[in-house]
Structure formats: C-alpha cells, structure tokens
C-alpha positions as CSV (number, residue, x, y, z in Angstrom):
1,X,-134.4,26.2,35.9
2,X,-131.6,28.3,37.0
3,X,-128.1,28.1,35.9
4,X,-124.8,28.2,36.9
5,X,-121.3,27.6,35.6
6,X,-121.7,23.8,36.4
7,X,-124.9,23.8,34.6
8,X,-123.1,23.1,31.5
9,X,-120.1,20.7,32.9
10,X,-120.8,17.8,31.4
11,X,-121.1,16.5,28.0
12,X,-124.0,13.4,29.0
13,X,-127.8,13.8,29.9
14,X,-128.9,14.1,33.3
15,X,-132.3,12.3,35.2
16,X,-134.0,14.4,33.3
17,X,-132.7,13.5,29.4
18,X,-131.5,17.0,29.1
19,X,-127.8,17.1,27.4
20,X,-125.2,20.1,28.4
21,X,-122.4,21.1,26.5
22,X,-119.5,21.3,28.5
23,X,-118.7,24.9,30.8
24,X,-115.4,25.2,27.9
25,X,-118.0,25.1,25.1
26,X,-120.5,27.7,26.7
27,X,-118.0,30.0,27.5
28,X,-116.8,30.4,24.2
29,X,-120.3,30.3,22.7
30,X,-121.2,33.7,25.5
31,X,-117.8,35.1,24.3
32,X,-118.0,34.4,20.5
33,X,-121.8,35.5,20.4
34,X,-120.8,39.4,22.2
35,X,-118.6,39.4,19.8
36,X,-120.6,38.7,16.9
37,X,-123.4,41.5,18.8
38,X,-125.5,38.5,19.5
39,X,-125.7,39.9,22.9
40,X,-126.2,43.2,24.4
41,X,-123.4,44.5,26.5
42,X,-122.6,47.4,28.5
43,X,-118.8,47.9,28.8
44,X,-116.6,49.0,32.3
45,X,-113.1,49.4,33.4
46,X,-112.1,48.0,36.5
47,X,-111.1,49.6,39.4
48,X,-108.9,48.7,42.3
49,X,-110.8,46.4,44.4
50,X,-113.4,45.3,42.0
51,X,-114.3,41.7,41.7
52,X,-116.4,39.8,39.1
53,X,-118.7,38.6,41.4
54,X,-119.2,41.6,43.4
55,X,-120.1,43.2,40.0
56,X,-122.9,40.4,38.9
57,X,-123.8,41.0,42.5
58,X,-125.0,44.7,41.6
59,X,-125.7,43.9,38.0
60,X,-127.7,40.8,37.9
61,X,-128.8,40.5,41.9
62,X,-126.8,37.2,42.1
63,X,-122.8,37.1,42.6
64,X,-123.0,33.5,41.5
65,X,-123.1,35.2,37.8
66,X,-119.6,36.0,37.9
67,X,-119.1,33.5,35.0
68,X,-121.0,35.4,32.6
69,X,-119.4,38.6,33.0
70,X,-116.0,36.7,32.6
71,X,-117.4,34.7,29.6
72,X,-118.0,37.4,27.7
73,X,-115.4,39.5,28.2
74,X,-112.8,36.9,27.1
75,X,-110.9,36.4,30.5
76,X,-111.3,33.3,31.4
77,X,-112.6,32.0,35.4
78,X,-110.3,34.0,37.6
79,X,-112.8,36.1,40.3
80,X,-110.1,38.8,40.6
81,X,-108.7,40.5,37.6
82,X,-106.6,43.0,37.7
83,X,-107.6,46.9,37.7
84,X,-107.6,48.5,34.1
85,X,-109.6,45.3,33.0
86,X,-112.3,46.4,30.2
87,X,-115.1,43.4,30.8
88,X,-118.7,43.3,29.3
89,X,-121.7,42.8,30.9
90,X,-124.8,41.1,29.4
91,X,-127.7,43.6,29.8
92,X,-130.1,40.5,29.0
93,X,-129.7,37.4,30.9
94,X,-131.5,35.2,28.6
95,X,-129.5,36.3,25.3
96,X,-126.7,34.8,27.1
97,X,-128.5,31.3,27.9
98,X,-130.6,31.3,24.7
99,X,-126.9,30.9,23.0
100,X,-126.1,28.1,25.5
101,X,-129.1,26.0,25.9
C-alpha cells in the first residue's frame, strides 16, 4: 500500500475496515517522533529556489513525499518555504509510517 498525505484524512474506516487518523494527527505524530529520535534524520538549510517536493524528489524518488519532509521539520504544508529554512529529512521511510499506521 503506498501513502500519501490523504492517506491519513479521515478519522472513519474505508472498504477495506482499515481506520486512519486524521493528516493533523500524523503530522504531529512524524514531528513529535524526530523529535523524540524515533526517526532518523539528516538535516539541510535551504537555499534560494529549493522546494520541498523537489527535495523528496531527490531524497525519496517521489516528489509526492513533500509531506514528510514538512512533517518533520515542524513547518506545516506550505511547498515553498523560504531560504534559510533548517528541515529534516527521514533517512528511513518506514520509521516515519511505522509511527502513523
């Protein structure tokens, strides 16, 4: 199964009985977990020009990750922050969904 931010939009089970927690919820869960060193990070300054999902793009080989990357570095569901930004970046994928799921 993959996941996206919409994975976990809804607080009800789908066809399949599965329940989600809402995108709020997992967000602060990625976030509150790096913080705790739950997950593995590496850490980068943004430059001028850099986007979130042009960075999950390179990092994970799918832009559509741009949520993680935002989630746990605390800022929130903006694609463009601005230069100067420190953001961390999940080295393992399934730390991140392993707090979620």
């Amino acid at each position: 199964m993959s996941f996206s931010r919409y994975t976990f939009s809804a607080r009800k089970k789908d066809l399949n009985n599965e329940q989600y927690v809402s995108n709020s919820k997992a967000s602060f869960r990625i976030y509150k977990a790096v913080l705790a060193g739950l997950i593995s990070v590496n850490v980068k300054t943004l430059e001028e020009g850099e986007r979130l999902d042009t960075i999950a793009g390179a990092v994970y080989g799918d832009s559509s990750l741009w949520w993680v990357i935002a989630a746990a570095s605390g800022i929130g569901w903006g694609l463009q922050v601005p230069p100067g930004t420190i953001i961390k970046m999940p080295i393992n994928l399934s730390q991140v969904f392993g707090v979620i799921s």
